[in-house]
C-alpha positions as CSV (number, residue, x, y, z in Angstrom):
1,X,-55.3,-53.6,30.6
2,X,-57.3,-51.6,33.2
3,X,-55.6,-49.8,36.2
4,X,-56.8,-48.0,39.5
5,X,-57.7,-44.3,38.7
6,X,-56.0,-41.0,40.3
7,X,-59.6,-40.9,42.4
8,X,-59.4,-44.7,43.5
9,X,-55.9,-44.0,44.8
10,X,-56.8,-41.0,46.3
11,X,-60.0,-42.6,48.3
12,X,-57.6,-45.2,49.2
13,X,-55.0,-43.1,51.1
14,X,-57.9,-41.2,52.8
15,X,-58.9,-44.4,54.2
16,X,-55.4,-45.3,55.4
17,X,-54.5,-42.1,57.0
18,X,-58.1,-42.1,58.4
19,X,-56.8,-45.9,59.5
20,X,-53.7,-44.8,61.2
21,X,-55.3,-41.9,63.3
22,X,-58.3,-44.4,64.4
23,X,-55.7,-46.9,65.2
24,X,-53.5,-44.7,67.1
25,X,-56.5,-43.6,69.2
26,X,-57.9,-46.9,70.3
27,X,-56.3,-48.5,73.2
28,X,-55.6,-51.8,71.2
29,X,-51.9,-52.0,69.6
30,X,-51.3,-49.0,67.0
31,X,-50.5,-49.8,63.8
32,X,-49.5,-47.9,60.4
33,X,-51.1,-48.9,57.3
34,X,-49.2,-49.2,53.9
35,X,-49.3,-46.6,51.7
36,X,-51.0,-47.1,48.3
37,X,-48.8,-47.0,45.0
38,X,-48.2,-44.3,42.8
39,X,-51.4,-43.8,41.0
40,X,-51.9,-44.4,37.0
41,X,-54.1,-42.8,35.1
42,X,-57.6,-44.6,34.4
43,X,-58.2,-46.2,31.0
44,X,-60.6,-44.2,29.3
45,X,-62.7,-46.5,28.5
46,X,-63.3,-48.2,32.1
47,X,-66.8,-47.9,33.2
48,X,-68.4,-45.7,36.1
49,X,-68.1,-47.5,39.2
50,X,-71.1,-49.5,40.7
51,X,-71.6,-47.7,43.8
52,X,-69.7,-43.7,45.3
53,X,-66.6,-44.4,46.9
54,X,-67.0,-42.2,49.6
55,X,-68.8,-43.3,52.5
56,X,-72.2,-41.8,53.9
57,X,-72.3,-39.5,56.7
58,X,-73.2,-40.8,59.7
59,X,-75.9,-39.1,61.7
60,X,-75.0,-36.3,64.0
61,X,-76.1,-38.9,67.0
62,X,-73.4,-41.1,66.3
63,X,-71.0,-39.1,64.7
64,X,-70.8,-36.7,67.7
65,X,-69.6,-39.2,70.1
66,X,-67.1,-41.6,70.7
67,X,-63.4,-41.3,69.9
68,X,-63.5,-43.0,66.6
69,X,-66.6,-41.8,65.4
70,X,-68.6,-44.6,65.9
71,X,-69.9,-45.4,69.2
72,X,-72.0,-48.3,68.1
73,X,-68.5,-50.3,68.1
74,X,-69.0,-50.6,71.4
75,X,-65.5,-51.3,73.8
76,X,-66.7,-55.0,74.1
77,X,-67.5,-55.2,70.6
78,X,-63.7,-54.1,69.9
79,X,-62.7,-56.5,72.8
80,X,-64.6,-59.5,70.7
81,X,-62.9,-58.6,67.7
82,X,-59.1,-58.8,68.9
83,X,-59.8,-62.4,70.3
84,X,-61.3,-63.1,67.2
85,X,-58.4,-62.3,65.0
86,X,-56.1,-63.9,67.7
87,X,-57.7,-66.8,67.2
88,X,-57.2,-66.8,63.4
89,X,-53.5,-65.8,63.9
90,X,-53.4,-69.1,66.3
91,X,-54.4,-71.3,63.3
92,X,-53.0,-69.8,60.6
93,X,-51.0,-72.3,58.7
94,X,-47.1,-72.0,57.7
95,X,-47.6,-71.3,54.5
96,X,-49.9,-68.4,55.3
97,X,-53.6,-69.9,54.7
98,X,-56.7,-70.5,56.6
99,X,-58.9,-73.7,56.4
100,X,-61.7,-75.3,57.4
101,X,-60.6,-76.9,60.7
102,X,-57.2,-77.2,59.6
103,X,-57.9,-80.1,57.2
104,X,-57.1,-77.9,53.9
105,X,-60.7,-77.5,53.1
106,X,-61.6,-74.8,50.5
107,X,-58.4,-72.6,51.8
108,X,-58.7,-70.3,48.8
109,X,-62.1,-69.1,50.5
110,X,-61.1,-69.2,54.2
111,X,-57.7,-67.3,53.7
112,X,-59.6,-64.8,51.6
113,X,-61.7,-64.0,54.3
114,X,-59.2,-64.2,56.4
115,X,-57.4,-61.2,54.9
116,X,-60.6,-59.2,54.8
117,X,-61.0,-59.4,58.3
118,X,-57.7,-58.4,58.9
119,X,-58.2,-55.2,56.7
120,X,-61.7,-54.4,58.1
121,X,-59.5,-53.7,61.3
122,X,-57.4,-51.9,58.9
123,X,-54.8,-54.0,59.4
124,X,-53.2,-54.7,55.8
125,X,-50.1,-56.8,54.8
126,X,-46.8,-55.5,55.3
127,X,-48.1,-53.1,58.3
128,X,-48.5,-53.1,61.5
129,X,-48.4,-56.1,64.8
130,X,-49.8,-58.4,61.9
131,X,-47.9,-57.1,58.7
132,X,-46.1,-60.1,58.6
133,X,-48.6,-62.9,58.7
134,X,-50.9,-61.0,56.1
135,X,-47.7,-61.1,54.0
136,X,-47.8,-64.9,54.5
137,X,-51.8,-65.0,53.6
138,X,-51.4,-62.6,50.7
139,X,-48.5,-64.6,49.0
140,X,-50.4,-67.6,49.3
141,X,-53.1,-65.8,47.6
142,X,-50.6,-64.9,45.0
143,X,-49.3,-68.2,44.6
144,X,-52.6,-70.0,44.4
145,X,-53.1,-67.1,41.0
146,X,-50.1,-67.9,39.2
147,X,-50.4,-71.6,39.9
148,X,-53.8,-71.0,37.7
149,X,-52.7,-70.1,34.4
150,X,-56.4,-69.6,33.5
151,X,-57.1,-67.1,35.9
152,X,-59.8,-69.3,38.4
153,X,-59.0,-69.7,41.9
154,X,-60.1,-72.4,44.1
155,X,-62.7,-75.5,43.1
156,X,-66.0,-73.9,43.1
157,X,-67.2,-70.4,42.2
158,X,-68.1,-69.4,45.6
159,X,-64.2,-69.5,46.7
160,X,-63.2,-67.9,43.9
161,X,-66.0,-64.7,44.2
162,X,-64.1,-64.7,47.5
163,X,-60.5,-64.5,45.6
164,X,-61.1,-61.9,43.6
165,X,-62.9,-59.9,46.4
166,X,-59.8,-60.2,48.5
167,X,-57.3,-59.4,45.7
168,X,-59.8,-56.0,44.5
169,X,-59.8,-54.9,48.4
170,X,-56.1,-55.6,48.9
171,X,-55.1,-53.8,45.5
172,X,-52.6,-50.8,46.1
173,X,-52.4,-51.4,49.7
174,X,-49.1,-53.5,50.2
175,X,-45.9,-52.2,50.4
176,X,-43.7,-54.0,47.5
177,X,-44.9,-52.6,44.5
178,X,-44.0,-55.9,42.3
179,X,-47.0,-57.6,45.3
180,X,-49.1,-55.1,44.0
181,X,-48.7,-55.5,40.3
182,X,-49.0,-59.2,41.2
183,X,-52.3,-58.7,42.7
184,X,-53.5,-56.4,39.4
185,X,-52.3,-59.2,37.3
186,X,-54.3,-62.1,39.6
187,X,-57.5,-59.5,39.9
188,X,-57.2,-59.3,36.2
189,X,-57.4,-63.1,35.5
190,X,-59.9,-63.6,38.1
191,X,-62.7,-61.2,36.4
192,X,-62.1,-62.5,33.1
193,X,-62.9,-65.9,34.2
194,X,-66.5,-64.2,36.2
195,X,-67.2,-62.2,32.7
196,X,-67.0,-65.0,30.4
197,X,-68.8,-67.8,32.6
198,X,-72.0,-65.7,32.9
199,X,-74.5,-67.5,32.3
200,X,-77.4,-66.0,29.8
201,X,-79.9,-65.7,32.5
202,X,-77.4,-63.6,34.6
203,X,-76.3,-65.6,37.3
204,X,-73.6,-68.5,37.9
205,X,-73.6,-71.6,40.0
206,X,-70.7,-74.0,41.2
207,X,-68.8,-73.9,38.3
208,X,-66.6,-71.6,35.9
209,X,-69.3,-72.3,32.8
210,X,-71.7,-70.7,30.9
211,X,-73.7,-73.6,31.2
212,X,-73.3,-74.7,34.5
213,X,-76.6,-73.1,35.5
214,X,-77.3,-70.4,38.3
215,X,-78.3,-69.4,41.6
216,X,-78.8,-66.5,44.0
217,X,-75.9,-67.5,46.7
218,X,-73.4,-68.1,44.3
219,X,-74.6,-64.9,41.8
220,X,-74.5,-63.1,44.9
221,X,-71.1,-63.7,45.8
222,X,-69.4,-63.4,42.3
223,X,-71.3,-60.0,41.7
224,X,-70.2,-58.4,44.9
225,X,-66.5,-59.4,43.8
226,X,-66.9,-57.6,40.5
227,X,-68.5,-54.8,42.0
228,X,-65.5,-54.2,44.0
229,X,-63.0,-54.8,40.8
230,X,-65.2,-52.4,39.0
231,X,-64.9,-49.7,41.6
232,X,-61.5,-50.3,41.9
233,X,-61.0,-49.6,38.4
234,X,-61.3,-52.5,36.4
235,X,-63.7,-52.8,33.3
236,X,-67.2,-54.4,33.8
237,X,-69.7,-54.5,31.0
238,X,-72.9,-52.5,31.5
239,X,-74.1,-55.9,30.1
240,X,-73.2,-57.7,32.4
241,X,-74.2,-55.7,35.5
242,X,-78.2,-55.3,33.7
243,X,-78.2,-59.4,33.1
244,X,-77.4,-59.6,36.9
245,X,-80.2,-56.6,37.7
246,X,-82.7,-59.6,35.1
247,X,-81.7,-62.7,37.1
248,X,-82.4,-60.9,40.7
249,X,-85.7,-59.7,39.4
250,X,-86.2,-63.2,38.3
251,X,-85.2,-64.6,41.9
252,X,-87.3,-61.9,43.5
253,X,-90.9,-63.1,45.1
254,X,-93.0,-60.1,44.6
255,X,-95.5,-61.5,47.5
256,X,-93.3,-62.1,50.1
257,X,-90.6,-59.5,49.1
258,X,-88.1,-62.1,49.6
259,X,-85.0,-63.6,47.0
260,X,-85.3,-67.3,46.5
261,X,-82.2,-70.1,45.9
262,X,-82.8,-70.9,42.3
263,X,-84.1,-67.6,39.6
264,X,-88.0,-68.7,39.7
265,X,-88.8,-66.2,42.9
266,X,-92.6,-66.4,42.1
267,X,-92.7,-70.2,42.8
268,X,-90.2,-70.8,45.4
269,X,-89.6,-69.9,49.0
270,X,-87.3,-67.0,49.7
271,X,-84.5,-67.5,52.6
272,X,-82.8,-65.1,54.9
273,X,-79.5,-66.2,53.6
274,X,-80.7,-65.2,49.6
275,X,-82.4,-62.5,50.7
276,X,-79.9,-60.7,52.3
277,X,-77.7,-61.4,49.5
278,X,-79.8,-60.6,46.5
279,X,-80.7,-57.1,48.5
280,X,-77.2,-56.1,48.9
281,X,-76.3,-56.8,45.2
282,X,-79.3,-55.1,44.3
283,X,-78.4,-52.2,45.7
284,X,-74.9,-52.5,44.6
285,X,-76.1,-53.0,40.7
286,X,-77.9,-49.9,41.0
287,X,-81.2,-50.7,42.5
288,X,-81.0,-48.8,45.2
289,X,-84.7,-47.0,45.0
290,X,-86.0,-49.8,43.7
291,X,-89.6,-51.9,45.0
292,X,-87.8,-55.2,44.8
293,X,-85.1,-53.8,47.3
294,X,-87.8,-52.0,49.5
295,X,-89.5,-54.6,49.6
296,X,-86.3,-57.0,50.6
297,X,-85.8,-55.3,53.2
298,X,-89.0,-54.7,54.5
299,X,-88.7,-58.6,54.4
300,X,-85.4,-59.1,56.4
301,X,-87.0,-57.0,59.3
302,X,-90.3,-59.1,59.8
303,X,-87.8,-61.8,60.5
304,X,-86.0,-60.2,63.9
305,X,-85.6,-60.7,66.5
306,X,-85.4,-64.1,65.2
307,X,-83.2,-63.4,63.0
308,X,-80.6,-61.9,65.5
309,X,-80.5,-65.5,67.4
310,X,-80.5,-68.1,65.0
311,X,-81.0,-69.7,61.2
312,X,-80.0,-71.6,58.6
313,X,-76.7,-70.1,57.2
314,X,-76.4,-67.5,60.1
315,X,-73.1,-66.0,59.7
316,X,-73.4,-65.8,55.7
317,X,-76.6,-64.4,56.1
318,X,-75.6,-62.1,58.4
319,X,-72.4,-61.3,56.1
320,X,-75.1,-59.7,53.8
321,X,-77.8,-58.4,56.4
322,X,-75.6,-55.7,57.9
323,X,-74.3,-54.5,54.7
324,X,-77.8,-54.6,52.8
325,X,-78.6,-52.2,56.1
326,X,-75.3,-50.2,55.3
327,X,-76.3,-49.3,51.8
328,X,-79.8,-48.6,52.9
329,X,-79.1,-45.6,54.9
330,X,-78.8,-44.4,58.6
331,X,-81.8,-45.3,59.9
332,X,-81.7,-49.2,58.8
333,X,-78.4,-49.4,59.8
334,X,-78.6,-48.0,63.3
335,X,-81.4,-50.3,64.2
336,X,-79.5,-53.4,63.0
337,X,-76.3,-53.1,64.1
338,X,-76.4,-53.1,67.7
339,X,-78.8,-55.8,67.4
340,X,-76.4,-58.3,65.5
341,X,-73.4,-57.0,67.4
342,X,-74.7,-58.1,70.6
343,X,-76.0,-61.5,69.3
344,X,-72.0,-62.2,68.1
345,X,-70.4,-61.2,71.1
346,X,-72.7,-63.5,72.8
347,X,-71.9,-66.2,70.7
348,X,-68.5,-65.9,70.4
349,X,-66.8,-69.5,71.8
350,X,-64.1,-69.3,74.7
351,X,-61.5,-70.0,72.6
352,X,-62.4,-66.6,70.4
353,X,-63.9,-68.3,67.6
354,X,-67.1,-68.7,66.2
355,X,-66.5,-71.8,64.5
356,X,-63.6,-73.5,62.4
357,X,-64.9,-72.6,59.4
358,X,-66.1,-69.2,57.4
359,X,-67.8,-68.2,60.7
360,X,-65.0,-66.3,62.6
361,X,-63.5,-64.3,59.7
362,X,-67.6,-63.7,58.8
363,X,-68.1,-62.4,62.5
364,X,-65.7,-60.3,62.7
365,X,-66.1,-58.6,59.3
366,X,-69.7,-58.1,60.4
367,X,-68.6,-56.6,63.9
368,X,-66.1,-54.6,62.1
369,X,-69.0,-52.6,60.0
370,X,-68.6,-49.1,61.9
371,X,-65.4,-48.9,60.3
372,X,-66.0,-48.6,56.7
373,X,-62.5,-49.2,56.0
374,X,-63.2,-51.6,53.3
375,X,-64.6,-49.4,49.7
376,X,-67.2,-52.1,48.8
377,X,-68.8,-52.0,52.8
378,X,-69.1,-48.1,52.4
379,X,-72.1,-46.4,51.0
């Protein structure tokens, strides 16, 4: 069984004590994040983590002003946020989860995102204004694991990707330590069940199965959830991170520099929403200072300011954009940030939402990015 490492635990409570002094300083409620549990030695045999766990410096620019660091989170940018996660508290259901439109539609996904928009605020269950109805979202999380004896959570792979990236981010960062070893136990399950329905080209698709085929959005959103398990401490195969690496090269169109739906990039047409994704897992697989993710990028920017205003799949695309910009460095991020910043808080509904779906926890994740409180949107 694999377990968080002495320097997991220790990045952790530097980002919660970095959380309660940012939160203390902004002018919205104050709040005190939980502090991690006691940490365990690493398995010798668990592998290197995908990406650094600590987060790049910012430029001396923006790291010079503002009281948090980050002045690109602009005071209307933080003002969008709040009524964004007031809205979600608003429809939040009894039992803790968040649907699509409050018709119980893929509420494994939705309440996953919920939490990780809670804790890109670093605002975590147990802690804080909203400690208690994270505790509500978490145990439904929790109960959704051990009502799945075989370790997959929700009805299609792209909810469960989502799952396990919530249970990774949320490890060691409740307060009751039998939560946490209830989260290690579900995070556990969940990987298992993304390691052994691989298929051989790399990639999944809808369904826990080897042969249930593949595509980029769903390969996309599995890997970035093992990513995060792996650099939390959990064993990931080598193998399985370079057959990812083979199915985005495969899904890479070397003309257009773009990632297309299904792994045949040199006959099909890349999209913004695949692009975005297959950059970011790119880089997160190790690829980095590769063409294929120069060349992604170089892609994603010939598409603003187009891009900023509208498209198929914004806010998944988006999801991806701002964090492919993240890992690419300070100059990449600083030009798209502001840019998608302003285009949410100009689309953000009267009632605080985005949308009754994935788009509000999305939004504000995205808006959230200056941050960093989350390991797997550092660089």
């Amino acid at each position: 069984m694999s377990i968080r490492g002495d320097s997991n635990v220790f990045r952790r409570l530097c980002q919660v004590l970095v959380a309660c002094f940012v939160a203390t300083a902004l002018a919205a409620a104050p709040m005190m994040a939980a502090a991690p549990k006691t940490p365990k030695a690493a398995p010798k045999t668990a592998a290197p983590v995908v990406v650094p766990a600590a987060p790049e410096t910012r430029p001396a620019e923006i790291k010079a002003v503002g009281g948090d660091g980050a002045p690109e989170l602009t005071a209307k940018a933080s003002q969008t946020i709040d009524r964004g996660l007031k809205f979600l508290l608003s429809v939040q259901k009894p039992d803790g989860s968040w649907d699509e439109g409050g018709e119980g539609g893929h509420e494994v996904a939705i309440t996953s995102l919920g939490l990780m928009a809670f804790m890109a605020q670093a605002q975590f269950p147990g802690s804080g204004p909203y400690g208690r109805q994270l505790d509500r979202a978490k145990s439904f999380l929790l109960k959704k694991a051990k009502d799945a004896p075989d370790g997959y959570l929700g009805s299609v792979m792209y909810e469960h990707g989502l799952a396990t990236l919530a249970l990774s981010e949320m490890w060691g960062m409740t307060r009751d330590a039998k939560d946490d070893d209830a989260i290690q136990k579900a995070l556990e399950a969940a990987v298992k069940v993304i390691l052994r329905s691989q298929n051989e080209g790399g990639g999944w698709r809808y369904q826990p199965q080897v042969d249930a085929g593949q595509d980029t959005s769903v390969t996309v959103m599995v890997f970035v959830a093992l990513a995060s398990a792996r650099q939390a401490g959990i064993v990931v195969p080598n193998e399985t991170i370079k057959k990812v690496v083979s199915y985005l090269e495969g899904a890479w169109n070397a003309k257009t520099g773009g990632f297309t739906y299904p792994a045949n990039g040199s006959g099909g047409n890349p999209t913004i929403a695949c692009t975005a994704g297959g950059t970011y897992a790119a880089q997160l697989a190790g690829q980095r200072d590769s063409e294929m993710v120069a060349a992604a990028l170089r892609y994603l920017e010939k598409q603003a300011p187009g891009i900023f205003t509208g498209g198929g799949y914004y806010y998944y695309a988006h999801y991806y954009a701002i964090q492919a910009m993240v890992q690419a460095g300070d100059e990449q991020y600083a030009s798209w940030y502001p840019r998608i910043r302003d285009a949410l808080i100009s689309k953000q509904l009267p009632n605080g939402s985005w949308g009754s779906s994935y788009e509000t926890p999305m939004a504000i994740i995205i808006l959230a990015t200056p941050h960093r409180y989350i390991p797997i949107y550092q660089r």
